[in-house]
N, C-alpha and C positions, 0 to 999 in steps of 0.2 A: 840722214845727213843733208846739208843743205850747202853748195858751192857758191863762194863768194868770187870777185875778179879777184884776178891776181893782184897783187902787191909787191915790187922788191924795193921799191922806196922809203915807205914809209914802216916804220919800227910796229910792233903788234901793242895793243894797250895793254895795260895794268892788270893787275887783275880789280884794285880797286877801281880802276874805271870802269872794267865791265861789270859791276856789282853796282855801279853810279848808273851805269844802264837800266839794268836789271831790275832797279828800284822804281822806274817807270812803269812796267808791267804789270798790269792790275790784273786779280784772279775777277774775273766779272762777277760771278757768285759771291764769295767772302766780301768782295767789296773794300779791299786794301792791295797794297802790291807784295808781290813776292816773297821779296829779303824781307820786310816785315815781318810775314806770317812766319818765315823761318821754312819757307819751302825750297831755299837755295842753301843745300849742304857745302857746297865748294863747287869750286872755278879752276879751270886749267889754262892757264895760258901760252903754247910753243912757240918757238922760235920761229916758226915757218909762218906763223898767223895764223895758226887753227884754234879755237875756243872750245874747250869744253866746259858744257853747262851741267852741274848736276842738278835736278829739280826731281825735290818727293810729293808727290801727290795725296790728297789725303785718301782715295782710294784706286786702286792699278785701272779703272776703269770708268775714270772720271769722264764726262764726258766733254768737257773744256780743255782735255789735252790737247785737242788742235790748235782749240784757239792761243793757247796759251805757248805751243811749239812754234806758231805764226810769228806770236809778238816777240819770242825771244831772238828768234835768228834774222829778221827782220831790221830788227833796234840792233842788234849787237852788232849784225854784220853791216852796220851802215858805216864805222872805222873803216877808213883808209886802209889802216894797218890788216886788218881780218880776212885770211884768205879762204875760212871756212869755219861753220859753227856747228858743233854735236851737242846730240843733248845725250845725258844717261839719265836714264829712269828710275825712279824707286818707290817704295811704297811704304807712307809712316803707320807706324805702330799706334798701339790705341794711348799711348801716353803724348806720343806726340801730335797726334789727330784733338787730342783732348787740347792741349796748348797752345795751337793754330788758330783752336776755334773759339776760344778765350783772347786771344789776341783780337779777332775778328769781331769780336762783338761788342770788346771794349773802345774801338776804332770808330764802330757803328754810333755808341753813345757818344762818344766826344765830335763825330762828323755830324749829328741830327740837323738834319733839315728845317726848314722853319713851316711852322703851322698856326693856322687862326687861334690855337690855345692859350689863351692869357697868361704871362710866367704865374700871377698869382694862383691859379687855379691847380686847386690838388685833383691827381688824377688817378680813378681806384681802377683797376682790370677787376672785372668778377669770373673769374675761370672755371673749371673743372675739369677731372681727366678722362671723365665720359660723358656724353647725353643722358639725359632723362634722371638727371637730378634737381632738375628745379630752378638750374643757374637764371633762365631770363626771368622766373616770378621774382629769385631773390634781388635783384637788378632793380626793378619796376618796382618793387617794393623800399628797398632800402633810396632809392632814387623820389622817389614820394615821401617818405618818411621823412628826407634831409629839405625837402621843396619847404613840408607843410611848415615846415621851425623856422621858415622863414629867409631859405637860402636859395640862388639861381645856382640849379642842376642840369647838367647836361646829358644826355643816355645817348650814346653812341652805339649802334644796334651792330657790332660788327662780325657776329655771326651773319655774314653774307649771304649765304645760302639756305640759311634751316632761322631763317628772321621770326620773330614770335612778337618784338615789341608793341609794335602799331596795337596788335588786338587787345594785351595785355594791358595797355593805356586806354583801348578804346578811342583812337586815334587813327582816323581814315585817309583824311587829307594830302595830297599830293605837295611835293616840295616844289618848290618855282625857283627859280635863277632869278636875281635883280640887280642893277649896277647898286655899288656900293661906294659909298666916299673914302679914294684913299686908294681905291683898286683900280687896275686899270683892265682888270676883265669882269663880268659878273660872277656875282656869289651866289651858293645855294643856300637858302633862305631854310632856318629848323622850323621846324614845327612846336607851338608852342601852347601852354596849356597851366593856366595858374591853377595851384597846387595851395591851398592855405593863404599863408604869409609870404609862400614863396614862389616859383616860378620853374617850371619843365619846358628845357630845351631837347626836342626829340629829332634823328637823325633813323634813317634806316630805310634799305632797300625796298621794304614795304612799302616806302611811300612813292617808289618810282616804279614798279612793276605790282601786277596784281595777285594777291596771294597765294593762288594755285600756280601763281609761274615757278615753272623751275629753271634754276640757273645754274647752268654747268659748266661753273668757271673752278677753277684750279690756280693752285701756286701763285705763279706773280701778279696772275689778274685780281687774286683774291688781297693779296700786299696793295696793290693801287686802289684797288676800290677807298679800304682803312683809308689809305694815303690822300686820296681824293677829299673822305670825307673830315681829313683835318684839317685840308689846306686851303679846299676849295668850297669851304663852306662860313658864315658868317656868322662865326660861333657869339659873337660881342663876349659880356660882362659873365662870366663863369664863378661860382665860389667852388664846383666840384664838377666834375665829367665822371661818369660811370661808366664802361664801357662792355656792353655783354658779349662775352669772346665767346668763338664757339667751342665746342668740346675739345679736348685733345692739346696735343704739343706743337703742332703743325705750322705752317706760314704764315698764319697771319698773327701768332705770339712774337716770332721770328723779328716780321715787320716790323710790331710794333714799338717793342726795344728800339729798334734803329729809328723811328721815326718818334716817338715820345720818351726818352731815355729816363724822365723822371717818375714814369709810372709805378705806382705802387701796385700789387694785386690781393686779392682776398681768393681765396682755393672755396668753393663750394663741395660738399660732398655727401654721403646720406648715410645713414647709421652702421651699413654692413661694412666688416671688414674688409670684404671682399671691391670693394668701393671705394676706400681708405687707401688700399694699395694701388689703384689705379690713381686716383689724383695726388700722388706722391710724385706720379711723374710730373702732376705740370707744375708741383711746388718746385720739382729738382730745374725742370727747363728755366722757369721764373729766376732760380739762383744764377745757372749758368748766364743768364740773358741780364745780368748785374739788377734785373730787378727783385726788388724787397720782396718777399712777403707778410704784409703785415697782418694776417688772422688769417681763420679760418671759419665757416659758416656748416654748423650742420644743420642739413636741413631733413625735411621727413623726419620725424625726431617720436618720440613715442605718441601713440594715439590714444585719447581719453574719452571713453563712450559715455553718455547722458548718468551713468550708472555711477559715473567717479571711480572704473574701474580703466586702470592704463597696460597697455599693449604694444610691445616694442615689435610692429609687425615687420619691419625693416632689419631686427638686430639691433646692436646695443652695442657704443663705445667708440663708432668712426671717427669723428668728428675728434674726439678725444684725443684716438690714438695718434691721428695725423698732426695733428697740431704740438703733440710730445713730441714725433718723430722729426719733424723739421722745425722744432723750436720756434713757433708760433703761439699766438695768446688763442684760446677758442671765443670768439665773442660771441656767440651764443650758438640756441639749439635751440629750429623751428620746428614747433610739431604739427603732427598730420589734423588738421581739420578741414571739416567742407566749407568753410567760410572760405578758406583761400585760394580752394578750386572752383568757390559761385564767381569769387572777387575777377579771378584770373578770365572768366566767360563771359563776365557782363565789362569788361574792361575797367575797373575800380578797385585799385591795388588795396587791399585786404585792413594794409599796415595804415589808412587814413579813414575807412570808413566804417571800423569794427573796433570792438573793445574787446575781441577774445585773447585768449595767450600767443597763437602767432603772432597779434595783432605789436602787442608788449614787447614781444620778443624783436620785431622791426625794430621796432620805435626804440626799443634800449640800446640795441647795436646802431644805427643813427646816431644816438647820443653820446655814444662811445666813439664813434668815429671822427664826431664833431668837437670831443673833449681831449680824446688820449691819440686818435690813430692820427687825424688830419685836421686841425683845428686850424676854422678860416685865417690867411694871409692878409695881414693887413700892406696896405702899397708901401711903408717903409722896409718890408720886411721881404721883398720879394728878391733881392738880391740871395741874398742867406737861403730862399728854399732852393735854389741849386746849385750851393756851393760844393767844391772839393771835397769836404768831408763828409758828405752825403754819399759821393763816388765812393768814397776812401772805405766808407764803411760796409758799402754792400759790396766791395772787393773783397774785403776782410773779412765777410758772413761767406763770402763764397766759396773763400777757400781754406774756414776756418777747419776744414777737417781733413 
């Protein structure tokens, strides 16, 4: 309980005024206020000026209860009228924890911040729901693949902590800050590397620490880094950004929604079953987080020895089943050869410097990316890539079941 002065002058507010309050208080976490998210069940108001607040949490042992105790009695009892404000406590159900957080993350999209990403530029996440599936080859490769046809790619290395791109490019070099026209702070300068016809804009922690550093950053420092590296970097003339996230469901998929709301993702995963169920999850996070997913990559895909005899040493069918299961197109299925683990050593992404079948296998999904999933924005058209019905529709995949 928390005691206000007295009052006998003035009358006690409304209750819709104190819900006009209430709608000030922002859950710091979720990142919207209160009455929004639907965390204020009801309000009492007495005659004497005492306020009851009821506010459900979305678990009894939030650790923002204080903060969030502060700002109510705070704000509410700054009325004249208020001569004390209670809170009762409660704890939402997994239906309505579900709808809070839907709320919350649709708030995140429509609030995005602004970043050096040009509206035209289509923007792929390459995910998966565990490590050691191959997600930074397929990155570096399908990122290469889209350069050599002639297009400016951008590779955002935003596995922060477990970075693989630099070596995967064969890219050493340290990033520099320089004033830029137009900014009034400097910008960090990508790293840059023509590719064919086209052109690699590279980003990543690699280039600002040395590769045995470890970095034992967590949660929000791992959200600002992403965040850093969209806003404060000088990305210019983009036709695609790829962005190699790191394994799992975790913060910085989170971030990313809020901070690029137009991104598409592609689920990487590898033949077994058992593998297919893990990156379910980050297909399911991707829906909840209103972003699309538009394919899936299987990668480690059967092995074919000098004999022309094939070996599904991985299992047989992931790739498939994931792509059934959350109604996805499968754009292809890379198989195991040593071409892609010389290419991945010597820093020469596989998909530009080989003609073997993973080599095809890049190169087709590229083509397909560039024809059916994300085919370049021309500047009359930039309006239209993030109109309302684009929202409309990944609310409408999300909650079509």
């Amino acid at each position: 309980n928390h005691r206000m002065a007295e009052s006998t002058t003035v009358a006690p507010p409304t209750r819709d005024e104190v819900m006009s309050v209430l709608g000030t208080v922002i859950d710091p976490e979720l990142g919207a206020d209160i009455v929004t998210l639907g965390m204020v069940p009801g309000v009492s108001v007495g005659g004497d000026g005492v306020v009851d607040v009821g506010i459900k949490l979305t678990i009894g042992g939030c650790p923002l209860r204080a903060d969030i105790k502060r700002e109510v009695q705070e704000r509410v009892g700054l009325h004249p009228g208020v001569t004390e404000v209670t809170i009762t406590w409660g704890e939402m159900n997994a239906e309505e924890r579900s709808e809070v957080m839907s709320k919350a993350r649709w708030n995140a999209r429509d609030q995005a911040p602004d970043t050096e990403i040009p509206a035209s530029c289509h923007v792929l996440a390459i995910a998966s729901g565990k490590g050691g599936v191959g997600k930074s080859a397929v990155t570096v490769n399908l990122a290469a693949a889209l350069a050599h046809a002639g297009h400016t790619v951008g590779v955002l290395d935003a596995d922060i902590w477990g970075f693989s791109v630099p070596r995967l490019l064969g890219i050493g070099a340290r990033m520099e800050a320089e004033a830029v026209e137009g900014s009034d702070k400097p910008k960090i300068i990508p790293n840059e590397l023509p590719v064919g016809d086209g052109l690699l804009k590279v980003v990543s922690t690699g280039f600002l620490v040395d590769e045995s550093t470890a970095l034992m950053w967590r949660g929000l420092m791992l959200t600002k880094a992403v965040e850093q590296f969209l806003a404060d970097v000088a990305w210019g003339e983009l036709d695609y950004l790829l962005i190699d996230m790191p394994p799992g469901t975790g913060d910085v998929q989170m971030g990313l929604a809020r901070l690029l709301p137009r991104t598409s993702m592609v689920i990487v995963t590898t033949p077994a079953l058992a593998a297919q169920k893990v990156a379910q999850r980050a297909a399911d996070m991707a829906r909840r987080s209103f972003l699309p997913v538009v394919g899936v990559i299987e990668n480690m895909s059967a092995f074919t020895c000098d004999h022309g005899d094939t070996y599904a040493l991985f299992g047989a069918g992931g790739g498939r089943a994931l792509a059934n299961e959350i109604d996805a197109p499968l754009l292809g299925e890379v198989p195991l050869e040593t071409a892609v683990a010389a290419g991945n050593d010597a820093g020469t992404p596989v998909s530009i410097e080989h003609d073997g079948a993973a080599a095809e296998v890049f190169r087709s999904i590229a083509d397909r990316i560039v024809v059916e999933i994300a085919p370049p924005t021309a500047p009359d058209e930039i309006d239209m890539a993030g109109c309302s019905a684009r929202m409309l529709d990944a609310v409408a995949a999300a909650f079509d079941d």
